[in-house]
Legacy VTK file of the C-alpha trace (Angstrom):
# vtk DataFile Version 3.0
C-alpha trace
ASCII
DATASET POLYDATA
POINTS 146 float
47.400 37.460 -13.357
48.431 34.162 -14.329
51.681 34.621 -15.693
52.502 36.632 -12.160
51.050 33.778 -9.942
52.644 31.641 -12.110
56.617 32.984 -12.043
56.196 33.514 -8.484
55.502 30.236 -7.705
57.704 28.366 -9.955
60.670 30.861 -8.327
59.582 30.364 -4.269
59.081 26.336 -5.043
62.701 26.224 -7.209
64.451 28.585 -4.195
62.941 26.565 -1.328
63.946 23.312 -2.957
67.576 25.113 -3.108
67.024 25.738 0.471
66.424 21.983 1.367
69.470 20.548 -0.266
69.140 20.560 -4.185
72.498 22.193 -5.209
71.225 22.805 -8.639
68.873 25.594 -7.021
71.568 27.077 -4.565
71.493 30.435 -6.557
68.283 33.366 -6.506
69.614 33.293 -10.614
69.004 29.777 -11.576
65.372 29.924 -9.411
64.488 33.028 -11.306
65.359 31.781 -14.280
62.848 28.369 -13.929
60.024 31.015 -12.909
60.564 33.021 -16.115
60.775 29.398 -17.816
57.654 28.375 -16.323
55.874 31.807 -16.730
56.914 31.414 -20.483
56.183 27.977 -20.841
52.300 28.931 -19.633
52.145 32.209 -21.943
53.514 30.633 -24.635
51.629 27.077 -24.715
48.204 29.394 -24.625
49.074 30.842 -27.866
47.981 27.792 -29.460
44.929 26.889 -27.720
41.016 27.800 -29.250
40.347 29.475 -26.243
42.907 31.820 -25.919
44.297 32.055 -29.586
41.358 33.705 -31.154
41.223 36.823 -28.483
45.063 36.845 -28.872
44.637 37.086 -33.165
42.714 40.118 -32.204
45.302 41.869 -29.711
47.697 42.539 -33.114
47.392 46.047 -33.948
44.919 45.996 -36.717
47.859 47.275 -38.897
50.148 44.494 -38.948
50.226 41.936 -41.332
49.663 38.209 -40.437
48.159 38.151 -37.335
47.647 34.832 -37.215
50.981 34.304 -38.001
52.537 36.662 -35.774
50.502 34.952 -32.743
51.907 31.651 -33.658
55.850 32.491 -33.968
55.459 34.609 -30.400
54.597 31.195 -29.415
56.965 29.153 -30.403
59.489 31.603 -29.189
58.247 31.692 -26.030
58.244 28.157 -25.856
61.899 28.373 -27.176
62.988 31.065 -24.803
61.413 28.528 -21.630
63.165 25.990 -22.826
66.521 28.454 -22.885
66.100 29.613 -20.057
67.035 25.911 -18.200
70.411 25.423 -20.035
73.529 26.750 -18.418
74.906 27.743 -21.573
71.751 29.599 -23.591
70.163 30.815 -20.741
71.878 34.041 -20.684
71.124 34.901 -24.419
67.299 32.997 -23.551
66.735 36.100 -21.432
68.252 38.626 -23.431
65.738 37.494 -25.992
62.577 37.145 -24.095
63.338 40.579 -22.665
63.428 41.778 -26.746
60.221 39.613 -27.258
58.643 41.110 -24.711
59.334 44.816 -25.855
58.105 43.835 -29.407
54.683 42.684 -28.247
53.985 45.236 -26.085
51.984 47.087 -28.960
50.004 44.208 -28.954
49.270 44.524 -25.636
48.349 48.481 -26.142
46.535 47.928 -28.936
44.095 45.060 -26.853
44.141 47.427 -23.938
43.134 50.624 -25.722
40.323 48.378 -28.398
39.264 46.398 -25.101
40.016 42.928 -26.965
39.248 40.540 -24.078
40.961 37.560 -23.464
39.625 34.229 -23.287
36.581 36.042 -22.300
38.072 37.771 -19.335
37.992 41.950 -19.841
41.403 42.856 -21.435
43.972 43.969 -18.623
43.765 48.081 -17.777
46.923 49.514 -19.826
48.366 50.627 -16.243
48.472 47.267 -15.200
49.627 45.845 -18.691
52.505 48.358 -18.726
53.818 47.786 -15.448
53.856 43.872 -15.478
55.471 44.094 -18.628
58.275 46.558 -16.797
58.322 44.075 -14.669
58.840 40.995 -16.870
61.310 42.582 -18.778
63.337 43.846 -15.695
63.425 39.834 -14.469
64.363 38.828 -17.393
67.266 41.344 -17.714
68.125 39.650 -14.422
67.806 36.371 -15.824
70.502 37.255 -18.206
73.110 38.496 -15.940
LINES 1 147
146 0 1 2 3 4 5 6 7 8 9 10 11 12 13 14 15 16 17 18 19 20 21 22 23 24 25 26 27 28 29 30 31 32 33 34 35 36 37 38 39 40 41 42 43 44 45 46 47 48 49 50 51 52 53 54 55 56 57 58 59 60 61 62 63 64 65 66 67 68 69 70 71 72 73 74 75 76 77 78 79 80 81 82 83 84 85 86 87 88 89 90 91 92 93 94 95 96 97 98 99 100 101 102 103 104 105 106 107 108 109 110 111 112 113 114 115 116 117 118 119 120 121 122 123 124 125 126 127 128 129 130 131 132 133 134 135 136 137 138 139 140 141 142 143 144 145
């Protein structure tokens, strides 16, 4: 739910700053895209911290290799895909490739859904739920990149 609360908060405060005067923010586009950056700057950064990492080693489908690995560079290009996101220039292709990202983990989050892997000791999110946020990610960030 954090991610959600997260994006949707980062876009309304970025769009209501637009609203009071910041030209920067003048456009639904550029407000969307700092709520994806935000969202992404959150999912990523918990990639790498005890809490959440070791639950997150666990959400790779058992037949991949590397997990550990594979947590790690979903990370960093997260983290690079936030950072994208708030250039003029990359942000278009940022998008494009967090909406590709976000495809490729999704057996991840099947697999943690359908083995109940819990994260950071919270019950793993109902595969309903799972599915349709990450519909819903990947729809914004197909947005993004318009």
């Amino acid at each position: 739910m954090a991610p959600i609360i997260t994006l949707t908060a980062a876009t309304l405060l970025a769009r209501l700053a637009g609203l009071l005067g910041a030209d920067a923010l003048d456009d639904w586009q550029m407000c969307l895209r700092i709520g994806l950056a935000a969202m992404f700057a959150l999912t990523g950064a918990v990639h790498f911290a005890p809490k959440f990492r070791d639950d997150m080693v666990r959400m790779v489908p058992p037949r991949l290799p590397a997990p550990a690995a594979l947590v790690a560079l979903t990370g960093v290009l997260e983290l690079a895909g936030a950072a994208g996101l708030l250039v003029p220039a990359t942000a278009p292709a940022a998008a494009a490739c967090l909406a590709l990202l976000l495809a490729a983990m999704f057996p991840a989050n099947y697999s943690a859904a359908k083995r109940g892997v819990p994260l950071a000791g919270k019950p793993a999110t109902p595969l309903g739920i799972r599915t349709a946020e990450q519909v819903l990610f990947i729809a914004l960030c197909v947005l993004a990149a318009l």
